[in-house]
MARGUZA-417156 format. One record per residue (C-alpha): residue in one letter; residue number from 1; x, y, z. Coordinates in pm, whole numbers, plus 50000, padded with zeros to 5 digits. Example, Ala and Ser with C-alpha at 12.3 -4.5 7.8 and 13.67 -1.06 7.14 Angstrom:
! MARGUZA-417156
SITE  A  1  51230  49550  50780
SITE  S  2  51367  49894  50714
! end
This chain:
! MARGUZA-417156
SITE  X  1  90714  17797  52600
SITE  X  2  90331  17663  52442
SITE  X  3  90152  17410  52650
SITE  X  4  90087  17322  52268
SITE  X  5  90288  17509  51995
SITE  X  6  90054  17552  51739
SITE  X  7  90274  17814  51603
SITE  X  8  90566  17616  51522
SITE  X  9  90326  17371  51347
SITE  X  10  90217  17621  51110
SITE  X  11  90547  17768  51066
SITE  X  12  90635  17393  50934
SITE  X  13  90340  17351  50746
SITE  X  14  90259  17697  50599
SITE  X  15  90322  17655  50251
SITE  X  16  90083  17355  50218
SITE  X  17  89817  17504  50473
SITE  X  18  89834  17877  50287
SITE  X  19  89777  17654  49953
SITE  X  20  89484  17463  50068
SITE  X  21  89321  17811  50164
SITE  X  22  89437  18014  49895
SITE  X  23  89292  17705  49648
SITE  X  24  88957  17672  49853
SITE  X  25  88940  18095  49829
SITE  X  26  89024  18041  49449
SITE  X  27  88678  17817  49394
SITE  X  28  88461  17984  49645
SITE  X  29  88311  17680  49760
SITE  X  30  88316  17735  50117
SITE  X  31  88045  17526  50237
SITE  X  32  88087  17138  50163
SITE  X  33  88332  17192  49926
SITE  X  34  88609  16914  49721
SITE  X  35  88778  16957  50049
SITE  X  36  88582  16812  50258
SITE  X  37  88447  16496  50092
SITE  X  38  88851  16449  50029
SITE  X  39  88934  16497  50405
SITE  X  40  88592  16253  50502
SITE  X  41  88732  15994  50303
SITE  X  42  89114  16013  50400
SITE  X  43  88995  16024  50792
SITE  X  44  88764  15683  50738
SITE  X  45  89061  15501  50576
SITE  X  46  89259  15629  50821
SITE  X  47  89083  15503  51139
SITE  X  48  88923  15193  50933
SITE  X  49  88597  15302  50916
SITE  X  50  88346  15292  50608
SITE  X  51  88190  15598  50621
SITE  X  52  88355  15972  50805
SITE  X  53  88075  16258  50831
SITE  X  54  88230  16554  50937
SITE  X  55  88012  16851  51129
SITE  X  56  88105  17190  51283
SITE  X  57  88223  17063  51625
SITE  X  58  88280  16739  51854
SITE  X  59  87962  16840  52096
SITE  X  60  87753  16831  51728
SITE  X  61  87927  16487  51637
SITE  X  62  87790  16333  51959
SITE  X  63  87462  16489  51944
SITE  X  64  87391  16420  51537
SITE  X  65  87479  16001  51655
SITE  X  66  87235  15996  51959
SITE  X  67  86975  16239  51725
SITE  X  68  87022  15959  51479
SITE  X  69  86959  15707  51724
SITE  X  70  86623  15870  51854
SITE  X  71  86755  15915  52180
SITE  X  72  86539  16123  52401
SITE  X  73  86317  16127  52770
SITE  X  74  86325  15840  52932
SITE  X  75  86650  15692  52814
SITE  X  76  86948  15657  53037
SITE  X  77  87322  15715  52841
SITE  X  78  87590  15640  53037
SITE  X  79  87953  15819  53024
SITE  X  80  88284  15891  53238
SITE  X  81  88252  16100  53491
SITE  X  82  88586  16224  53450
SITE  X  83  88586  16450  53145
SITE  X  84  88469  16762  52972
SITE  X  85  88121  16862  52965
SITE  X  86  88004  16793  52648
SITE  X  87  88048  16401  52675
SITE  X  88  87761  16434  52926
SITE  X  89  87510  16738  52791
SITE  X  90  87456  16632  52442
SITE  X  91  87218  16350  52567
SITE  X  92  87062  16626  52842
SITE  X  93  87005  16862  52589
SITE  X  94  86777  16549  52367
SITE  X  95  86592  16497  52709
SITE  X  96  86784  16220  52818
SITE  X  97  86953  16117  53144
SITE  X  98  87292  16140  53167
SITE  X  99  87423  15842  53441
SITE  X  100  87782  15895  53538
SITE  X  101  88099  15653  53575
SITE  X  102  88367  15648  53798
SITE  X  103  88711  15632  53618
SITE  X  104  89002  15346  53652
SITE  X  105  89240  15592  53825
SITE  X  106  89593  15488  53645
SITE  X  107  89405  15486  53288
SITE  X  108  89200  15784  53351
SITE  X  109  88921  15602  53137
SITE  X  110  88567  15474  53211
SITE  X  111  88592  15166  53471
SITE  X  112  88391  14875  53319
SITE  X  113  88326  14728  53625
SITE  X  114  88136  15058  53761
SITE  X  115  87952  15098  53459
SITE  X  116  87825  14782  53510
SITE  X  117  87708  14836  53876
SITE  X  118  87527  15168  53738
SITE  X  119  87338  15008  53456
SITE  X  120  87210  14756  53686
SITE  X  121  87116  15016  53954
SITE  X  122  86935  15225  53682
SITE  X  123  86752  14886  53579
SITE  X  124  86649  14767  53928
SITE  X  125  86503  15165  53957
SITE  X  126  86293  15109  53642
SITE  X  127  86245  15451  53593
SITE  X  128  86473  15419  53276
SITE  X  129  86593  15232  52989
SITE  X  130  86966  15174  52936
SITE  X  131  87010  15276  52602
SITE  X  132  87402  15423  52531
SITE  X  133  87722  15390  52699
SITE  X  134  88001  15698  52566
SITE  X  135  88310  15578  52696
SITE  X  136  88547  15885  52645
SITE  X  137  88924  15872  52517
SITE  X  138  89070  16063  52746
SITE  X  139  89423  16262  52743
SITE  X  140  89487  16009  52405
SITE  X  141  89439  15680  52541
SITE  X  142  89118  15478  52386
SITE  X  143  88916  15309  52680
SITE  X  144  88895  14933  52753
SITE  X  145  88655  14863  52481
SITE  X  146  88728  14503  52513
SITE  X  147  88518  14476  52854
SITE  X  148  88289  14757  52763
SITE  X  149  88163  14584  52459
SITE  X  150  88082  14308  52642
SITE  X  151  87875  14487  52885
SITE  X  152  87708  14617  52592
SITE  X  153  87613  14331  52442
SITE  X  154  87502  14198  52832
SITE  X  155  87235  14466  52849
SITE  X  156  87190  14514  52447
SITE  X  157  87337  14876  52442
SITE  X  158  87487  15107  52170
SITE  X  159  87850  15222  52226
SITE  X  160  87945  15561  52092
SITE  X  161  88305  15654  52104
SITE  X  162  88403  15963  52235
SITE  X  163  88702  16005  52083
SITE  X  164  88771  16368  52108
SITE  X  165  89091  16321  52239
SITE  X  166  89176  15992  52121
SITE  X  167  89215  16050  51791
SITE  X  168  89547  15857  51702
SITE  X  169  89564  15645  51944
SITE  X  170  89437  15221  51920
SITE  X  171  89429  14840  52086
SITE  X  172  89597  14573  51931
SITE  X  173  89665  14818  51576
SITE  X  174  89284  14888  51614
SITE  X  175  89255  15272  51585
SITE  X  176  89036  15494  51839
SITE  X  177  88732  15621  51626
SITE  X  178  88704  15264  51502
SITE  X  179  88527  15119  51847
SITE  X  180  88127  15069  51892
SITE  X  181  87850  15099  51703
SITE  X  182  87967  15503  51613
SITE  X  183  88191  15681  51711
SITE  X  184  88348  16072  51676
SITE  X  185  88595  16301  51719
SITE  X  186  88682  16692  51776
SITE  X  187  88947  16876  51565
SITE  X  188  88923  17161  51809
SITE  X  189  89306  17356  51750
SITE  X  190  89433  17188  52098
SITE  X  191  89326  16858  51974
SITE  X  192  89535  16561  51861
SITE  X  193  89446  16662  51463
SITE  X  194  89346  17009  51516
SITE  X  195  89203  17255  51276
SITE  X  196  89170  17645  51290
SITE  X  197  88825  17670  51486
SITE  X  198  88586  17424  51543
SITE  X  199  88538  17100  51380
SITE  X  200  88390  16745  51462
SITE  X  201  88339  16412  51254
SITE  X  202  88148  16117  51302
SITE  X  203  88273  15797  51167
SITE  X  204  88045  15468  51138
SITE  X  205  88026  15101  50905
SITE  X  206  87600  15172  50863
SITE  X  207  87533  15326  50500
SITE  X  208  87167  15413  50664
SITE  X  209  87315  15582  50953
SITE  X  210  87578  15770  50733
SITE  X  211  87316  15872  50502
SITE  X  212  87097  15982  50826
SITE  X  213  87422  16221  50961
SITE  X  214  87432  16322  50649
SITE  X  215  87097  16490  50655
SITE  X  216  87063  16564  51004
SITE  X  217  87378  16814  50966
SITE  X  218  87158  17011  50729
SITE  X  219  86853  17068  50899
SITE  X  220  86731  16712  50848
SITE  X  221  86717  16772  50432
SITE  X  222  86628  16528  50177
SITE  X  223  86941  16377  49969
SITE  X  224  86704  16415  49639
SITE  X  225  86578  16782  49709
SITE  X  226  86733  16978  49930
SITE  X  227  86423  17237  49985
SITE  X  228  86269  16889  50155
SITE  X  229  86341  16866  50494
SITE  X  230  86253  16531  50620
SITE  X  231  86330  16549  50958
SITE  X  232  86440  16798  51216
SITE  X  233  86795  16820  51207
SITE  X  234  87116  17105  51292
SITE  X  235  87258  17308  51092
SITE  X  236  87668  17172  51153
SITE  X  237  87840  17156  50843
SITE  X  238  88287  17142  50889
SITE  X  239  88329  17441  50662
SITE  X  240  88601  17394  50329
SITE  X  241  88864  17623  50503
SITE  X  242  88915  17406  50771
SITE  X  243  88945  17090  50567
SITE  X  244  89221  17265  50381
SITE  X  245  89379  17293  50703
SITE  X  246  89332  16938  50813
SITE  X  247  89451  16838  50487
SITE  X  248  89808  16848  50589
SITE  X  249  89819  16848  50937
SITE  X  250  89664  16486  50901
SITE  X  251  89921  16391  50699
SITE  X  252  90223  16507  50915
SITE  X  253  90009  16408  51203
SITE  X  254  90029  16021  51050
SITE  X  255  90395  16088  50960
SITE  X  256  90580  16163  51210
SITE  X  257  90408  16409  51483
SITE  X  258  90247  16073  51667
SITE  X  259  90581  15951  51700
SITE  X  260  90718  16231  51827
SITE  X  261  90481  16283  52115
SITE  X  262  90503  15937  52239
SITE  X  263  90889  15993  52211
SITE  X  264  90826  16297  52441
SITE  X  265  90626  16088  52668
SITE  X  266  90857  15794  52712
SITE  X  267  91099  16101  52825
SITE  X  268  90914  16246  53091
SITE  X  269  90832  15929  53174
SITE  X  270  91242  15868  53236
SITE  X  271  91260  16137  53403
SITE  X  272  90941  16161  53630
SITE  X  273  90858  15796  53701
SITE  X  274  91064  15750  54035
SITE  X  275  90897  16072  54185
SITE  X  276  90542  16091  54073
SITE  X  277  90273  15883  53920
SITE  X  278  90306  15907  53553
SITE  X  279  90079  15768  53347
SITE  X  280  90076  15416  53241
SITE  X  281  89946  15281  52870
SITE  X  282  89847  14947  52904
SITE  X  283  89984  14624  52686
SITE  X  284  89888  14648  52324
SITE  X  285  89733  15020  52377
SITE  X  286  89905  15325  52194
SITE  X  287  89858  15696  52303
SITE  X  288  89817  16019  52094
SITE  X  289  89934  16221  52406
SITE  X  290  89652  16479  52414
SITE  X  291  89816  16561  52731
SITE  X  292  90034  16431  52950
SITE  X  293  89899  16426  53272
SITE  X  294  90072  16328  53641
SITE  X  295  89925  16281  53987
SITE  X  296  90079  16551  54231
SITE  X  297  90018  16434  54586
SITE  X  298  89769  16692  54711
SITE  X  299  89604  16985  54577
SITE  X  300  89763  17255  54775
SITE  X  301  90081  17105  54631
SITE  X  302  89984  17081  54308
SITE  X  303  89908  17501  54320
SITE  X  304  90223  17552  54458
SITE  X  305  90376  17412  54159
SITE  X  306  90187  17546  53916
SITE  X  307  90257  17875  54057
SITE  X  308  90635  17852  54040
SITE  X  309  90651  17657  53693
SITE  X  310  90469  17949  53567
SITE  X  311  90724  18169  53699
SITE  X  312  90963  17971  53548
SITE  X  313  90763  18029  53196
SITE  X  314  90631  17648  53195
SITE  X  315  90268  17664  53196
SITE  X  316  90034  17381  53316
SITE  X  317  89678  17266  53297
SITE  X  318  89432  17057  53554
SITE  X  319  89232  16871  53384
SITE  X  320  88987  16846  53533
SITE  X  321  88909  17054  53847
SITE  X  322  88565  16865  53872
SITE  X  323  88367  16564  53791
SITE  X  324  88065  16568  53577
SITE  X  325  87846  16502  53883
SITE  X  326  87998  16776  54059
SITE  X  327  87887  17050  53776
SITE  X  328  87587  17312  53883
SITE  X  329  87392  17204  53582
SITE  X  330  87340  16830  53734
SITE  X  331  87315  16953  54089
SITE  X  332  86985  16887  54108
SITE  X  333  87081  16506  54085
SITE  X  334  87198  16519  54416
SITE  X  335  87501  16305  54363
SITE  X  336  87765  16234  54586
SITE  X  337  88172  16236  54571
SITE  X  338  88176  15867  54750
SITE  X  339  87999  15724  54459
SITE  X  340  88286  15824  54239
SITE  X  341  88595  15830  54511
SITE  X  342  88853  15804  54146
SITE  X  343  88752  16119  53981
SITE  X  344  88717  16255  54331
SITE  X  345  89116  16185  54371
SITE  X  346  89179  16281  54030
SITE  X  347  88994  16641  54024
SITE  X  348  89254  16649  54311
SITE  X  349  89569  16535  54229
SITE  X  350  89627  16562  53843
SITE  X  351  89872  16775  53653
SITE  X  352  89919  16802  53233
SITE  X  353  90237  16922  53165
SITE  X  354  90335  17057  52809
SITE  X  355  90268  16839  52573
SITE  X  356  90290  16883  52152
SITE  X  357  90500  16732  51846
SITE  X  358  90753  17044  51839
SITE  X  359  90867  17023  52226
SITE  X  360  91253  16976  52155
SITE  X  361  91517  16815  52409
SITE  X  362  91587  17136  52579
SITE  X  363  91260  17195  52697
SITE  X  364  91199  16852  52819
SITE  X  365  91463  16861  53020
SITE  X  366  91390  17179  53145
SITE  X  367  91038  17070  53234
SITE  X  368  91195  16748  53450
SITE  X  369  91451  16915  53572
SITE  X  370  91233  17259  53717
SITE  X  371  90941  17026  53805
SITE  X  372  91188  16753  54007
SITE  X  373  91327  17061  54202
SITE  X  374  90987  17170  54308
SITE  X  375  90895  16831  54467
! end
C-alpha cells in the first residue's frame, strides 16, 4: 500500500504522459517551451486568475512574489506556525522577519484572531513594519481568507497565498490560488497536481507584477533583450518535461481524481468520526485532501500506532513533528510553546493516513478497520 500511489496514476495516464515527453524530446525545447506557456494558461483559467507564472519549485514561487514586492530588513511577514519550512524561510532568506501564528486547531489553518494580536504586538514594538501575511493551505483546505483579508486591509498588508497544498480546493466556488494580492503553488510529486520533480507557479490579476515574475525567474532579464539584466533576479524556470507531465494529470486531476479523494474522505470520515477527531471542512469550503490527517490522543499513542499499522503494511505520516518556532534555525528568537499552545497540541497529536485518488474500497476499509482495532 502507497501513502500516495503515484504509480497507479501513471499506469492510468501513461500513454498521454509518455506522449507529452516523447513530443517535448521530439522539439528539443526543454527550457520554456509550447508546454509551458500552454500549462500557465490552462492553470490561470483554472483557478480564475489572469496571469499563472510558473518557476522551478513552490519555495521559488514564494520568494519571486515577496522579491517582487521588495521585501527585505526591517519588514515583518507573518505566516502559520503550523507548516513546512519554506512558508517561513523565503522571507528570512530576503532579510526579513518571519512572525509566527498559532493555528485554529480543527481547521489546521492560520487563526485570524492570533494574527491579529501579533501584528499589533509587532506594531506597539516598532522595531518593524507589517508588511505580508502568508496564510498557508494546509493538508487541502484554503484558510479563512474572509477574516484574513480584512485584517489586511485593517493594517494595509499584502496577502500571499500559500497554496502549496491547497491547490484544488475553494470558498463559496472561489478556488485556492485565487485569494490575496498573489498567490502560489507547489507541484512537488506528493502534491495535489504533482509533477515528476520540482515545480512551483505563481498566479496573480497585476500585468506589472506578472511581467516582473516573469523576469525575476531569469536572472532579473529584460523582456526586449535578454543579454539585459535589469534587476537581480533567480534563475527558476518549470522546465518543458514537467509541463508535459502536468498536462494530463491536470486534466484528470479536474475530472474526476478531486472527487475521488473527497469520496475517500467522507469514508474515513464514516468510519473514524465516533473514535477520533477527524477533520472538519467548514460550510461552503471544499478540500483537495493533500492528506488526511486525525488527532490521536497522545503522542506515545500515536507511535504505538504507527508502529503496528506499519506492520500491518499501512504506512503513516506526522505532519508536523514541530512548529516553525520550534525549528533550530529561529532558535535564536527565543520563542515559546505557550504562545502557540494549537500547534503545540497538534505537533502532538496528529496523524495523516493514506490518502490519493487510486485508494479503492478494500483498502479503506482495511485502513478503518486495522486503525479502529488499535485504539
Amino acid at each position: 500500500m502507497q501513502f500516495r500511489d503515484l504509480k497507479t496514476q501513471y499506469d492510468r495516464l501513461k500513454t498521454e504522459i509518455d506522449t507529452g515527453i516523447q513530443e517535448v524530446i521530439d522539439s528539443s525545447g526543454f527550457i520554456l517551451g509550447k508546454k509551458v506557456n500552454e500549462l500557465e494558461e490552462k492553470l490561470a483559467a483554472y483557478v480564475g486568475r489572469k496571469y499563472c507564472v510558473t518557476c522551478g519549485n513552490g519555495t521559488d514561487a514564494l520568494q519571486l512574489v515577496l522579491m517582487a514586492w521588495g521585501i527585505g530588513p526591517g519588514d515583518a511577514v507573518f505566516t502559520s506556525d503550523f507548516t513546512y519550512f519554506a512558508s517561513a524561510g523565503t522571507s528570512s532568506i530576503l532579510g526579513a522577519t518571519a512572525v509566527f501564528v498559532d493555528i485554529d486547531k480543527r481547521t489546521f489553518n492560520m487563526d485570524p484572531e492570533h494574527l491579529e494580536v501579533m501584528i499589533k504586538k509587532v506594531k506597539k514594538e516598532g522595531k518593524l513594519k507589517p508588511r505580508v501575511i502568508i496564510p498557508v493551505d494546509l493538508f487541502g483546505q484554503p484558510a479563512d481568507y474572509e477574516k484574513i483579508e480584512a485584517i489586511a486591509q485593517k493594517y494595509d498588508m499584502l496577502i500571499l497565498e500559500d497554496g502549496a497544498q491547497g491547490f484544488g480546493g475553494s470558498i463559496n466556488e472561489k478556488k485556492a490560488c485565487s485569494f490575496g494580492d498573489a498567490s502560489t503553488t507547489s507541484f512537488f510529486p506528493a502534491k495535489p497536481l504533482g509533477c515528476y520533480g520540482d515545480g512551483g507557479a505563481i498566479f496573480t490579476d497585476d500585468p506589472e507584477m506578472d511581467q516582473m515574475l516573469r523576469s525575476l525567474r531569469v536572472q532579473g532579464r529584460s523582456v526586449i533583450d535578454k543579454y539585459d539584466n535589469q534587476r537581480i533576479g533567480m534563475n527558476s524556470r518549470l522546465d518543458t518535461l514537467q509541463a508535459a507531465v502536468l498536462l494530463p494529470k491536470l486534466k484528470c486531476f479536474v475530472e474526476y481524481e478531486l472527487d475521488s479523494v473527497n469520496n475517500i474522505a467522507n469514508r474515513y470520515t464514516a468510519r473514524l468520526g465516533d473514535k477520533l477527531i477527524t477533520p472538519i471542512v467548514p460550510d461552503g469550503f471544499y478540500s483537495s485532501w493533500a492528506q488526511y490527517t486525525v488527532y490521536i490522543e497522545s503522542a506515545e499513542k500515536r507511535k504505538e500506532i504507527q508502529e503496528k499499522l506499519k506492520e500491518k503494511g499501512i504506512p503513516t505520516m506526522v505532519y508536523y513533528p514541530r512548529g516553525l518556532h520550534q525549528q533550530s534555525a529561529y532558535a535564536g528568537m527565543s520563542l515559546s510553546n505557550d504562545d502557540y499552545p494549537n500547534t503545540v497540541y497538534a505537533t502532538e497529536h496528529v496523524l495523516s493516513l493514506p490518502m490519493h485518488p487510486y485508494l479503492n474500497d478494500e483498502e479503506i476499509d482495511y485502513i478503518c478497520k486495522s486503525l479502529l482495532e488499535l485504539l
